[in-house]
N, C-alpha and C positions, 0 to 999 in steps of 0.2 A: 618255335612252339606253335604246336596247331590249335584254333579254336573250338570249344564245343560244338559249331555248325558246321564244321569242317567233316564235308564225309568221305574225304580223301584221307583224312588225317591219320596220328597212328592209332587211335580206336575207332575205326570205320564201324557202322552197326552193319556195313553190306557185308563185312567178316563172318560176323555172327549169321548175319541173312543166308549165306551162303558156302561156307568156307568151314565153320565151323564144324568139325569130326563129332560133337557131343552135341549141341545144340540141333543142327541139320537133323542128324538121325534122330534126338527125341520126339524133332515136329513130325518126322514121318510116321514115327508111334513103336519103336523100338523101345522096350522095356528094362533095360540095363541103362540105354544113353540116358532116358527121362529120371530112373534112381540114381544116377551118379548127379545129373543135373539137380536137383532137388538136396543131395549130399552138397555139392559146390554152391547152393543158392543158403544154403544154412551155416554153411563155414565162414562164408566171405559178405555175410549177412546182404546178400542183393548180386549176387552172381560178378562173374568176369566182367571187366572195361568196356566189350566187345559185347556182352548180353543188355550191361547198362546204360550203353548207347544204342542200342536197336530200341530199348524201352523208350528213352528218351526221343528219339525220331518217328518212331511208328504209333507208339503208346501200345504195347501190348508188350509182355513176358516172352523170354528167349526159349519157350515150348510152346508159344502158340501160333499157328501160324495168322501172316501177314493181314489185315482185310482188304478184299480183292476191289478196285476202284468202283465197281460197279456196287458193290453195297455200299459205298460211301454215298452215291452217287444217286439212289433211291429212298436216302433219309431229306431230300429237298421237297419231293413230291407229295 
């Protein structure tokens, strides 16, 4: 059994980051993937395993994309 920190495990959120055929295409602003997305985030009340573990690791939604280290990295300043 894999833990929730586990991002090898079988709900990796790099699935979703990367891999995912509906998730991927709605970040890149395809408008069918983001309706079916929004469909699946309302049936399963909070998305796939794999949407709600990239939530859990990144803190952001499986349509938005990632924040890139460098704006993390200018809220110290």
């Amino acid at each position: 059994m894999s833990s929730g920190n586990d991002r090898g495990g079988l709900f990796s959120p790099e699935f979703c980051e990367k891999h995912c055929p509906i998730c991927t295409r709605a970040r890149a602003g395809h408008r069918l993937a983001r309706a079916l997305q929004r469909l699946e985030l309302r049936l399963t009340g909070g998305g796939c395993p794999w949407g709600r573990a990239r939530r859990r690791a990144y803190g952001v939604e499986p349509h938005q994309p990632r924040p890139s280290r460098d704006e993390d990295a200018g809220d110290d300043a």
